[in-house]
TIMI-31690 format. One record per residue (C-alpha): residue in one letter; x, y, z. Coordinates in steps of 0.1 Angstrom, whole numbers, padded with zeros to 4 digits, always signed. Layout:
% TIMI-31690
AXYZ ...
***
This chain:
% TIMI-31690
X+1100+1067+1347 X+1125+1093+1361 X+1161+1094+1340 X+1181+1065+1338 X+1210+1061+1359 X+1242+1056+1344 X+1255+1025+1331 X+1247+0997+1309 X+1216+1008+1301 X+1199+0997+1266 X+1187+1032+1247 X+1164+1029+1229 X+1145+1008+1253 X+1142+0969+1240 X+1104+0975+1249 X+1105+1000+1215 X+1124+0978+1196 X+1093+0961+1178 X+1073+0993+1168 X+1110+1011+1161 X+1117+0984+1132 X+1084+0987+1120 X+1088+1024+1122 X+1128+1021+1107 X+1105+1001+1078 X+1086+1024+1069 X+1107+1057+1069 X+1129+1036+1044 X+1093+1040+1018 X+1088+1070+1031 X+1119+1084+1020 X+1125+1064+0989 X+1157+1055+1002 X+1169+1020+0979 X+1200+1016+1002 X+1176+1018+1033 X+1152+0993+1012 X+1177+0970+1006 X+1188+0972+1043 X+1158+0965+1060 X+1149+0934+1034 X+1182+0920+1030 X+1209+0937+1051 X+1218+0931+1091 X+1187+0952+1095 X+1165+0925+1082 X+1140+0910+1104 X+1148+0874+1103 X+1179+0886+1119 X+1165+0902+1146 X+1159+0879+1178 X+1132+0902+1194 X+1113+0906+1164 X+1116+0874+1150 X+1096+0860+1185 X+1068+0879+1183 X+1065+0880+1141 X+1075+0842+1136 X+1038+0839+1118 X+1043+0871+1102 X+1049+0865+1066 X+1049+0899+1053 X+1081+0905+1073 X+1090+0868+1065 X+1122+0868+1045 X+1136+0838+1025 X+1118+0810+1008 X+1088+0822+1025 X+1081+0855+1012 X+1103+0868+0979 X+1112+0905+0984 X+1123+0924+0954 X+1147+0948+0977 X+1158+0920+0996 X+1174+0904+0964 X+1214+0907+0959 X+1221+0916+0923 X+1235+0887+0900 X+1270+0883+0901 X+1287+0903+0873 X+1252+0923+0863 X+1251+0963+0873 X+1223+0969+0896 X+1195+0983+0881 X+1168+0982+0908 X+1140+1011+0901 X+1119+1030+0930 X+1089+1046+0926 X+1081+1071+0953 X+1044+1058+0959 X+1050+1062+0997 X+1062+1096+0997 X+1033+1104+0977 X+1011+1091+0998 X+1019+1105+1030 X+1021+1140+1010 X+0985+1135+0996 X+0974+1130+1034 X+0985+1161+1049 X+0977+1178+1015 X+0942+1172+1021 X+0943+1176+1061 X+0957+1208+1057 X+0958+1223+1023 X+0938+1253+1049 X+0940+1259+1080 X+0909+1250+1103 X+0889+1275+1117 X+0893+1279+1156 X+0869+1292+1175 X+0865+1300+1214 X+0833+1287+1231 X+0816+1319+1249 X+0798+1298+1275 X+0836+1296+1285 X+0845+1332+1286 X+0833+1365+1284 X+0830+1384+1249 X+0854+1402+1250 X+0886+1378+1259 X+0870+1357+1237 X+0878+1380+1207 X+0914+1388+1220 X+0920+1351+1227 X+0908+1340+1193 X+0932+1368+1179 X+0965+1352+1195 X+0950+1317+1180 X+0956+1331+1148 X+0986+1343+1155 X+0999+1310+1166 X+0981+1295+1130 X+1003+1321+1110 X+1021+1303+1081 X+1047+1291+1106 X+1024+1272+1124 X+1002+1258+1093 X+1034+1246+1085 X+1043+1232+1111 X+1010+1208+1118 X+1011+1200+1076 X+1045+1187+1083 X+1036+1163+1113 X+1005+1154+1099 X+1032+1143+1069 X+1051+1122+1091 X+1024+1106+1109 X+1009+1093+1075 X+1041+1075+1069 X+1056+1067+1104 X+1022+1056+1123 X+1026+1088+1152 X+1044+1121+1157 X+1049+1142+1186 X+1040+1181+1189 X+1064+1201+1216 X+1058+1238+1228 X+1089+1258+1230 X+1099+1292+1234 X+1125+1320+1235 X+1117+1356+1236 X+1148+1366+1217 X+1137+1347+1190 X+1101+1356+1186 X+1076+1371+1208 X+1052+1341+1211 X+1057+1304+1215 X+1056+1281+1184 X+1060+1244+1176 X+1083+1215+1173 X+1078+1188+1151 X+1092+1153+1169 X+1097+1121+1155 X+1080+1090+1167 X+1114+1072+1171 X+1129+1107+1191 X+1101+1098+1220 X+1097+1072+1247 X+1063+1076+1258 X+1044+1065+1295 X+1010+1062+1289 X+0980+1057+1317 X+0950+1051+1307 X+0960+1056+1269 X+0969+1092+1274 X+1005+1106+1272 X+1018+1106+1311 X+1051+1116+1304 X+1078+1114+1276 X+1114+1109+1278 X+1127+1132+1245 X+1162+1124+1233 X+1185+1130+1204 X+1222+1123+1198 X+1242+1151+1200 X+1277+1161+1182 X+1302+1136+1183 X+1335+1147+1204 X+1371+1144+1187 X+1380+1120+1210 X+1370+1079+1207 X+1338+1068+1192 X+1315+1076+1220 X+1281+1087+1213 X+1264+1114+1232 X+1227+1118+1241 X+1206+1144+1254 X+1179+1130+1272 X+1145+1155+1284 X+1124+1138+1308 X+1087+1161+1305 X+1062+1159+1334 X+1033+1186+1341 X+1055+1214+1357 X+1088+1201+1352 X+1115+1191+1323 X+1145+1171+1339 X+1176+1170+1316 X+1207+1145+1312 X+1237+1139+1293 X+1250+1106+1286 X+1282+1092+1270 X+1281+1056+1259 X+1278+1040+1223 X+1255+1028+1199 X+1233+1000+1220 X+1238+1018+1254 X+1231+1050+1273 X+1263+1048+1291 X+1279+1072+1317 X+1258+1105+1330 X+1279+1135+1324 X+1276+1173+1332 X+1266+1200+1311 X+1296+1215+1309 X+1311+1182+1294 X+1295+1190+1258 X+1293+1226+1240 X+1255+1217+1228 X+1246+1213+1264 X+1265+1242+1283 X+1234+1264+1279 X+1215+1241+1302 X+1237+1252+1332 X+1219+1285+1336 X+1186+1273+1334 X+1186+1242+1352 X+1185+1237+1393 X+1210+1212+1409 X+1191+1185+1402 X+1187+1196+1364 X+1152+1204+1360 X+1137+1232+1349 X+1102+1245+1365 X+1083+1251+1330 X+1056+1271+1353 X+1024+1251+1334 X+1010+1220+1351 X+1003+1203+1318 X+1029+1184+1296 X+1041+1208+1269 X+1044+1173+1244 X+1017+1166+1227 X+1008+1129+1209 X+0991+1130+1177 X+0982+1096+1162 X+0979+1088+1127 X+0944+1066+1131 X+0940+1034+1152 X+0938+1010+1156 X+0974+0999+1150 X+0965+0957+1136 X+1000+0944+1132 X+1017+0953+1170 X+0983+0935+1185 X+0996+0921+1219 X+1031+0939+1218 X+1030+0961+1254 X+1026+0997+1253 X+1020+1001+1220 X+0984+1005+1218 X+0983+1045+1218 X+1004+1043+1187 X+0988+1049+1154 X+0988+1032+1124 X+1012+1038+1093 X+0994+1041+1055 X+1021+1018+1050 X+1012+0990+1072 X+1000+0957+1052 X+1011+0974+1019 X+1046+0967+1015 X+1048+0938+0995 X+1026+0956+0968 X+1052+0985+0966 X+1077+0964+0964 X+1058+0945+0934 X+1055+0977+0923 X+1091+0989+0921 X+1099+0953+0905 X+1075+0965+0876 X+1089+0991+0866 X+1126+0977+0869 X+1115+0950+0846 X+1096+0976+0823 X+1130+0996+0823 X+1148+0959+0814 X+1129+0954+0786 X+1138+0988+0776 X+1175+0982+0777 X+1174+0946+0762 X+1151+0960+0734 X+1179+0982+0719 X+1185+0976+0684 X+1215+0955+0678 X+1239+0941+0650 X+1252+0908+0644 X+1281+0905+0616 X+1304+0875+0606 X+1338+0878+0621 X+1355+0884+0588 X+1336+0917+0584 X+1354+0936+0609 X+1384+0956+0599 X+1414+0951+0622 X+1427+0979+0643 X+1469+0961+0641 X+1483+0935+0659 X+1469+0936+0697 X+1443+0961+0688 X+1412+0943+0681 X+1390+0950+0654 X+1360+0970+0647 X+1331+0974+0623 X+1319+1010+0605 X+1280+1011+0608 X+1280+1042+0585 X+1303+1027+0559 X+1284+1030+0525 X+1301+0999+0504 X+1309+0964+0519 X+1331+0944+0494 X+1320+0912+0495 X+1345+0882+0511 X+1351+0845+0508 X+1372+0825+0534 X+1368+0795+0553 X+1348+0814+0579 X+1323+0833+0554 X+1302+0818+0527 X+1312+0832+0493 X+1272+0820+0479 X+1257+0842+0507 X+1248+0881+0506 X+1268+0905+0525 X+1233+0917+0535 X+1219+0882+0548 X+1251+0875+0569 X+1242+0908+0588 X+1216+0902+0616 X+1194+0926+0637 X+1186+0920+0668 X+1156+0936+0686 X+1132+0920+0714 X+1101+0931+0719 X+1093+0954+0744 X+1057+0948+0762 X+1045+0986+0770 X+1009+0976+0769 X+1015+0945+0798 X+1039+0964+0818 X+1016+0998+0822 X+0983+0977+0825 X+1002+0956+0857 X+1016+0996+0870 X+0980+1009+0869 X+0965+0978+0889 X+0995+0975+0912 X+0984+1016+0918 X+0949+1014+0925 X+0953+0985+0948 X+0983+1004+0971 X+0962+1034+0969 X+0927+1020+0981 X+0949+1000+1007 X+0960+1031+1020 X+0926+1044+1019 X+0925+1066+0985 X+0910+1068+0957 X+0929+1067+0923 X+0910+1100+0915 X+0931+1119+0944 X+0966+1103+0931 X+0959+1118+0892 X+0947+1086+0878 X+0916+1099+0861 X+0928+1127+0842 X+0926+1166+0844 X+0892+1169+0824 X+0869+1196+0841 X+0841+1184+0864 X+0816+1195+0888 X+0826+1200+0925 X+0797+1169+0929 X+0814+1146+0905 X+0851+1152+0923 X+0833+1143+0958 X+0822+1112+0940 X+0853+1106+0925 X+0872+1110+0957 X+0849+1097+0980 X+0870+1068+1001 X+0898+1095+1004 X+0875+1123+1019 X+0860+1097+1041 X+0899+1089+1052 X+0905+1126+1054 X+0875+1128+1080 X+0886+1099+1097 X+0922+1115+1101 X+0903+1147+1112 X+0891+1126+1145 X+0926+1121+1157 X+0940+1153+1146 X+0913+1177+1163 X+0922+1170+1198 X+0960+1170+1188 X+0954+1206+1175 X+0935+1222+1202 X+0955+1202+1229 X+0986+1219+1214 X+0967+1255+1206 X+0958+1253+1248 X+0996+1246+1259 X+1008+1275+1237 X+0984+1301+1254 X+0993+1291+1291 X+1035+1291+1278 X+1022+1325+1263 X+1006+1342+1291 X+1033+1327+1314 X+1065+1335+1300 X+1058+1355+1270 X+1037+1379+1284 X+1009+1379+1265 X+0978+1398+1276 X+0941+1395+1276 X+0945+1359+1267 X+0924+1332+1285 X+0942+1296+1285 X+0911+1280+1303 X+0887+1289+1279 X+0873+1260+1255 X+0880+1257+1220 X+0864+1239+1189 X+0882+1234+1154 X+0862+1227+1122 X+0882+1217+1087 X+0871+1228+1056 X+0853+1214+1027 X+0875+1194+1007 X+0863+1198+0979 X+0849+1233+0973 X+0810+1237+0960 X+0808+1248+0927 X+0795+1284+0924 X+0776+1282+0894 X+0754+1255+0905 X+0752+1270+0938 X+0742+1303+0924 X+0713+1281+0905 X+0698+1261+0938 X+0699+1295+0956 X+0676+1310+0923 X+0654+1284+0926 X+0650+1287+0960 X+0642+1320+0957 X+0617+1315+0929 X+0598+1292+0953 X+0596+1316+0978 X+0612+1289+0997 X+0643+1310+1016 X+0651+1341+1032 X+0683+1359+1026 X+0702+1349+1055 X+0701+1319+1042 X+0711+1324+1004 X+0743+1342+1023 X+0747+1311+1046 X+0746+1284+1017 X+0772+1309+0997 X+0796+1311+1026 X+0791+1281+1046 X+0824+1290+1067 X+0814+1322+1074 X+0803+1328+1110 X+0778+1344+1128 X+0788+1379+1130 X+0804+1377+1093 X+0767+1367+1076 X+0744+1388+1093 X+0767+1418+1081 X+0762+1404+1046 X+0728+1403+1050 X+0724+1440+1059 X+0745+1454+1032 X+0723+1437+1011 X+0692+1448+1021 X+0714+1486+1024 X+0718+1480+0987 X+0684+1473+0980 X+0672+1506+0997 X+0701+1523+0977 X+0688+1556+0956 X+0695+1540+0919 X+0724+1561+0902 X+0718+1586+0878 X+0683+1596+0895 X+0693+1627+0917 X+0657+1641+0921 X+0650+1604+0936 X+0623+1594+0910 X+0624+1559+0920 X+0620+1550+0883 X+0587+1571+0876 X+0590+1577+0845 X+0596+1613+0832 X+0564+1624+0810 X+0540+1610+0836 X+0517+1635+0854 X+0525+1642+0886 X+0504+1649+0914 X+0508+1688+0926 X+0529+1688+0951 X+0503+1714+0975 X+0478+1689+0974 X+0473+1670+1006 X+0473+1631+1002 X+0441+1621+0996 X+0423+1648+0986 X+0403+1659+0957 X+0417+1682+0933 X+0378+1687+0924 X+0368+1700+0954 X+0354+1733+0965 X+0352+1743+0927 X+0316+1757+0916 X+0302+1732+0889 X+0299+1745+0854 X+0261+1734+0850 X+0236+1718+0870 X+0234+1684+0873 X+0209+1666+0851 X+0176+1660+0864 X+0180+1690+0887 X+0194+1667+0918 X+0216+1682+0940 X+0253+1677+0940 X+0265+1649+0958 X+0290+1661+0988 X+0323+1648+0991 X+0336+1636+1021 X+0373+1644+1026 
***
């Protein structure tokens, strides 16, 4: 759909308003925010209160609020009691162990030859790594981030020569996006974000970017909270003033590329929970989804761990007579540290009883062992939820294993971290493809060749360990059973073609190496053996041509000797 006209028009579209809760749901674990927690269980945000969602979640019971479902967040603290609700960042931590182990390294990027000649291959591949500098790393760890927690994220391509010489990324919310999809692939997108508010009235402003191939068609709206509200000018707003010169009349903006310069990258799919909800399909699927309840179970844990710890504190109970008035109006008070206590009779003490039996301690018991066993449990279970293994999250200890034994160990998260790898791939060289035609088109950039065809590989995981690789390679070699390409290709699996074979050949360059320390180039004869003379022709016979000292026994003739 082209802009919206102005007027009363609902932003963000009620079509997003089922996967934006969800989405709003999730950034509040994400973030760790306990106001945001307690907004979205228990505040107008709540979903019993919300008409839309309410109709198409009425079976729903994990966003159920009320006597079907208890929600620790969603619980108002008891009148007269301090709030003492406790958060554990779980979420957080998960969606940082999933880009962690996307991209802890960057993936190698190669160009397909069959696609290009040799030689802008090689240049091409150079500008790849150019755009996968730390920046860039950075920039895909940090969506891959936010996809983990928020089910999606959008990539953009931008640019501005005087503020680096080459395009680079944009990391966009899922809720900063209204996607049209054909076919389940990205059509168009409709990017927006509120801009500064104005001194005058309470009107919010919006910047709305409406991205085709080719073309980016730009508009500024006043209106409020729920609607997009009048179309205004450029002009109208300082943030927006620059768009004037690089606009037409119509304000769009020829981009010069006949792609889209957004880019989609899901999380995984399915998405279960918005089966049935229109255009919502393409989205991907939060780490979150389906484990809410057990984080909040979680955080109501470790609040009631921490309330044992506060109603454990030692405490003393003394008679009333024991306490040592402060004057009229001023109360009284008791001296812990006082070393005598003169005994008292009176109507309210007991003169038969011990001044130490009328003091009482108090002290509950504090249950470490039943609170830490239920944390561990309530853990594992979020984590292999989520698709992780307890090893990846620290839960087994730092004691020194084999590379095997940590593949073991992490085995459902690798096979998550490959499954993430299917989504992410195409995301990456979709992305890689759209910066070299913005490069080549309005950056200048030379001997680069946007139609050529990429491939990305990740790497291990979980590096091999090099002492038992050095010990298969040995045996190997004892067998007789490889050649040395192939020790060098098992040592360096990422290494490429070009990278091994060079290996290889300073290898054998070593073997074939004079050995130091032997200038006359011995090649380790020893020193006191006999040489043969050096004016002797190979294979001949010192002994011949010399006369014979005596005649041969039996008076035969001397045998000749061929040469």
């Amino acid at each position: 759909m082209p802009l919206p006209p102005s007027g009363n028009t609902p932003w963000p579209p009620s079509r997003l308003e089922i996967p934006h809760a969800d989405m709003d749901m999730w950034r509040a674990w994400y973030a760790g925010d306990t106001g945001h927690l307690a907004q979205v269980y228990g505040g107008p945000a709540a979903y019993a209160r919300n008409g839309v969602a309410r109709a198409f979640f009425d079976v729903d019971k994990r966003r159920a609020v009320g006597d079907e479902l208890r929600m620790f967040w969603g619980q108002d603290p008891s009148p007269g009691q301090q709030a003492a609700k406790l958060h554990v960042p779980i979420g957080g931590d998960i969606a940082e162990m999933s880009a962690n182990l996307l991209w802890a390294e960057v993936p190698q990027v190669t160009v397909d030859l069959d696609s290009t000649d040799k030689a802008m291959a090689e240049t091409t591949q150079a500008q790849i790594g150019r755009y996968l500098d730390d920046r860039g790393h950075a920039k895909f760890r940090e969506a891959a981030e936010l996809a983990a927690g928020l089910s999606n994220v959008y990539l953009r391509v931008v640019w501005d020569v005087e503020l680096r010489p080459r395009p680079w990324l944009d990391v966009i919310p899922a809720t900063g996006v209204v996607p049209e999809w054909r076919w389940g692939m990205l059509a168009a997108a409709t990017v927006w974000r509120e801009l500064e508010p104005l001194a005058e009235g309470g009107d919010v402003w919006r910047l709305l970017e409406y991205h085709t191939p080719g073309s980016i068609e730009y508009g500024v709206y006043r209106g409020n909270n729920s609607t997009l509200g009048m179309l205004m000018e450029f002009e109208d707003h300082h943030e927006t003033e620059f768009l004037v010169k690089r606009t037409d009349v119509h304000g769009r903006q020829a981009t010069g590329v006949d792609r889209l310069l957004i880019t989609h990258m899901p999380n995984v799919l399915p998405n279960r929970i918005w089966d049935g909800v229109p255009d919502t399909a393409p989205l991907g699927r939060s780490d979150y989804a389906g484990i809410e309840p057990m984080m909040d179970a979680l955080d109501e844990s470790w609040s009631s761990w921490m309330r044992d710890l506060r109603l454990g504190k030692a405490r003393v109970v003394i008679p009333q007579e024991m306490l040592d008035t402060n004057g009229p109006g001023n109360g009284a008070s008791f001296d812990l540290d006082k070393e005598l206590l003169v005994e008292v009779s009176g109507f309210l003490g007991d003169a038969q009883k011990p001044i130490g039996e009328s003091i009482t301690d108090l002290q509950f018991k504090i249950r470490v062992d039943e609170h830490e066993r239920t944390t561990k449990a309530l853990r594992r279970q979020i984590l292999a939820s989520a698709g992780y293994s307890a090893q990846s999250y620290g839960e087994e200890g730092s004691v020194a294993v084999t590379a095997t034994e940590v593949a073991a160990r992490k085995e459902e998260s690798l096979t998550t971290r490959g499954l993430k790898v299917l989504y992410q791939r195409p995301a990456l060289l979709e992305v890689l493809t759209t910066m070299m035609w913005v490069d080549v088109k309005h950056c200048g950039a030379k001997k680069v060749d946007p139609t050529a065809e990429l491939t990305a590989s990740w790497p291990q995981a979980v590096q091999p360990d090099p002492e038992a690789t050095a010990r298969t390679l040995s045996l190997f070699e004892a067998a007789g059973a490889i050649s040395t390409y192939m020790k060098v290709k098992m040592r360096e699996p990422s290494w490429d073609e070009a990278e091994v074979l060079a290996e290889v050949r300073r290898i054998r360059d070593d073997k074939t190496q004079i050995p130091a320390g032997d200038p006359f180039n011995t090649r380790g004869v020893e020193p006191n053996e006999e040489q043969p003379d050096d004016d002797v022709e190979p294979g001949f016979d010192e002994g011949q041509g010399e006369e014979p000292d005596e005649e041969p026994v039996g008076g035969g003739s001397r045998p000749t000797l061929a040469a």
